[in-house]
C-alpha positions in Angstrom: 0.0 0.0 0.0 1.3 3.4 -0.9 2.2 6.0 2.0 -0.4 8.6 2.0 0.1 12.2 2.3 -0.8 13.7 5.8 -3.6 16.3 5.5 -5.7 16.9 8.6 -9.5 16.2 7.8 -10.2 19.7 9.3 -7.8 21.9 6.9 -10.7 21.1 4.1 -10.0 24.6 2.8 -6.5 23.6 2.0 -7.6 21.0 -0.2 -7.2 23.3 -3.6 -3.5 25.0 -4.0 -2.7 28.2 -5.0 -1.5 26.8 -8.4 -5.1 25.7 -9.1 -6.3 29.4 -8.5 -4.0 30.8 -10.4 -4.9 28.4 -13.3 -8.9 28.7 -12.9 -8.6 33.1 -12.6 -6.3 32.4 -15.7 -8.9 30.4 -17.7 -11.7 32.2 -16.7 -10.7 35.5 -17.8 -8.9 33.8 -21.0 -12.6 32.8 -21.8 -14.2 36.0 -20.8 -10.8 37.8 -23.4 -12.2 35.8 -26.0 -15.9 36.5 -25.6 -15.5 39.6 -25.4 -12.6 40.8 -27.8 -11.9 38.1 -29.9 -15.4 36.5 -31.0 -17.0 40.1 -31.4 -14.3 40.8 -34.3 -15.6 38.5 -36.9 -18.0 39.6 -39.2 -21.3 38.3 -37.7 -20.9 38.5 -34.3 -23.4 36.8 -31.7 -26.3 38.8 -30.1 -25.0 40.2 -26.7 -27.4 37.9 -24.7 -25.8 35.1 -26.1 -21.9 36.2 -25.2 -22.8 37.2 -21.4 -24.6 33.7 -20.7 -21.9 31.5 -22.9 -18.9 33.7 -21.8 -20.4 33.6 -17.7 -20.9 29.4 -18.3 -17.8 28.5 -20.1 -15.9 30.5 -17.8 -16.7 29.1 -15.3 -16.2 25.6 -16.3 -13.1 26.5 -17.5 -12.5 27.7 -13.7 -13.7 24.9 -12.1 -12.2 22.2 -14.6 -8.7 23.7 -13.0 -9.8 23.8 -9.3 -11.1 20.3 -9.4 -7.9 19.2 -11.2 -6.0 20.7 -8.1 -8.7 19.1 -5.5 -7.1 15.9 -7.2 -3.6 16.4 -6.6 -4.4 16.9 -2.9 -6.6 14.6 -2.3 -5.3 11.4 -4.1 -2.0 11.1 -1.8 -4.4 11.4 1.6 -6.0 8.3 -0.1 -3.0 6.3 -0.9 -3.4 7.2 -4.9 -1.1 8.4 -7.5 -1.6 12.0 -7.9 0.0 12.0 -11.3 -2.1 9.2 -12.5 -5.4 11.1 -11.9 -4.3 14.6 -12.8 -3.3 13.1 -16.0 -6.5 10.8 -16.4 -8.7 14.4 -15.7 -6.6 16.4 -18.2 -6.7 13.8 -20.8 -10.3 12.7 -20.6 -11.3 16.7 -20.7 -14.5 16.6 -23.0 -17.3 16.9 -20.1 -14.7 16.0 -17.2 -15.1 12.3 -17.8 -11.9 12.0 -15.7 -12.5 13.1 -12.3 -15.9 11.6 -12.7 -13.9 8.3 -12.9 -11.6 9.5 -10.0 -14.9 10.3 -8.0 -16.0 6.6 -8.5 -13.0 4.4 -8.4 -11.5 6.7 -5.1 -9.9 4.2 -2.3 -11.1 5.3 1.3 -9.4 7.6 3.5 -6.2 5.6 5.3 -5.1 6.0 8.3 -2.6 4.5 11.0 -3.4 2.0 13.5 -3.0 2.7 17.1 -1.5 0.0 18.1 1.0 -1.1 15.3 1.2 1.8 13.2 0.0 -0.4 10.0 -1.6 1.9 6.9 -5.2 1.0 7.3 -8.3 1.8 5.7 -11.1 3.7 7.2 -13.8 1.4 6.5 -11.5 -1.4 8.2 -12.8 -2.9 12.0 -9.7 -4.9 12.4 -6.4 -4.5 11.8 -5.1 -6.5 9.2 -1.6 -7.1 11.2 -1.6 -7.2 14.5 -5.8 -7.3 15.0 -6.6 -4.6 16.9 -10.2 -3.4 16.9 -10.7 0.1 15.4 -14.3 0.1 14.8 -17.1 -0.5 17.4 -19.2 -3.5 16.2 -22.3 -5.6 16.9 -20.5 -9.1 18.5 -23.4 -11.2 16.9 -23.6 -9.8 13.1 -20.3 -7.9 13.0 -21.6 -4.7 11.6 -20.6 -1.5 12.7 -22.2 0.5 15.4 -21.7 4.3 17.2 -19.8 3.5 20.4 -22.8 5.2 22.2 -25.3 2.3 21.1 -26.8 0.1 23.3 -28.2 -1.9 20.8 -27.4 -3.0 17.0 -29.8 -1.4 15.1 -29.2 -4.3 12.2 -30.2 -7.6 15.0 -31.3 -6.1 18.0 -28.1 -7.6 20.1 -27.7 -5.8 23.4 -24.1 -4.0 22.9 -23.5 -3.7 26.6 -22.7 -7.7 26.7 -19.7 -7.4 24.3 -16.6 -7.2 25.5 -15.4 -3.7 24.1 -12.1 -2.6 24.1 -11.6 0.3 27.0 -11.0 2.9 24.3 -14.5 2.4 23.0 -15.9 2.0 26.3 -14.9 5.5 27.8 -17.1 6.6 24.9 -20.1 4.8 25.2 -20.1 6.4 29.5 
């Protein structure tokens, strides 16, 4: 499993980099320059309702094309991902942003460390896969995951307080 990149879940804001406004203010008044000066040149030049809606919507798709290509690069490490690979998959598969529709499906989950071992482990993991430790509350009859505060598994009905929880997710549940 690749490292992944340490960005606190909190410093959301953070998640687009300068670079990627530069590049969006850059395209968006590149498109509103050509609305504006280039297009009305020619000789039949479009009514003016139609250059302020198409030159206010392709600018900003232009902008936000760039932003969401920047979301990528910082967000793919933080999920063990190559940031190259996607930035390259978004800017090659531009025609109606095909690309970080595919990164928005095929994303892995957010990894983190385990407590115990310090193992790369998934969020959506209950165990760790090398030394077993429990991350995730869970129901000890169906195994599915429950909030630490439960008293009951709201998949079986199985009374929570009978499990033998680990005192990290006990504390919690007082």
């Amino acid at each position: 499993m690749r490292e992944p990149q340490a960005i606190p879940v909190t410093e959301d804001e953070r998640m687009i980099p300068a670079w990627s406004i530069v590049l969006a203010s850059v395209a968006f008044v590149g498109v509103e320059y050509y609305f504006w000066q280039v297009l009305p040149e020619r000789r039949h030049a479009p009514p003016l309702g139609f250059r302020i809606y198409f030159n206010l919507s392709w600018g900003v798709l232009a902008a936000l094309f760039f932003l969401m290509v920047g979301y990528i690069s910082k967000d793919a490490p933080r999920r063990a991902m190559s940031r190259w690979f996607w930035m390259l998959v978004c800017l090659v598969m531009l025609p109606g942003g095909i690309g970080a529709v595919l990164y928005f499906l095929l994303r892995q989950p957010l990894v983190s460390r385990c407590p115990a071992c310090g193992t790369l482990v998934q969020s959506d993991f209950h165990f760790c896969p090398q030394c077993n430790y429990r991350l995730l509350a869970n129901c000890g009859q169906c195994f599915r995951t429950v909030r630490a505060s439960d008293q009951f598994c709201t998949r079986c009905g199985h009374e929570l307080a009978g499990d033998h929880l680990p005192a990290r997710l006990r504390t919690l549940n007082e």
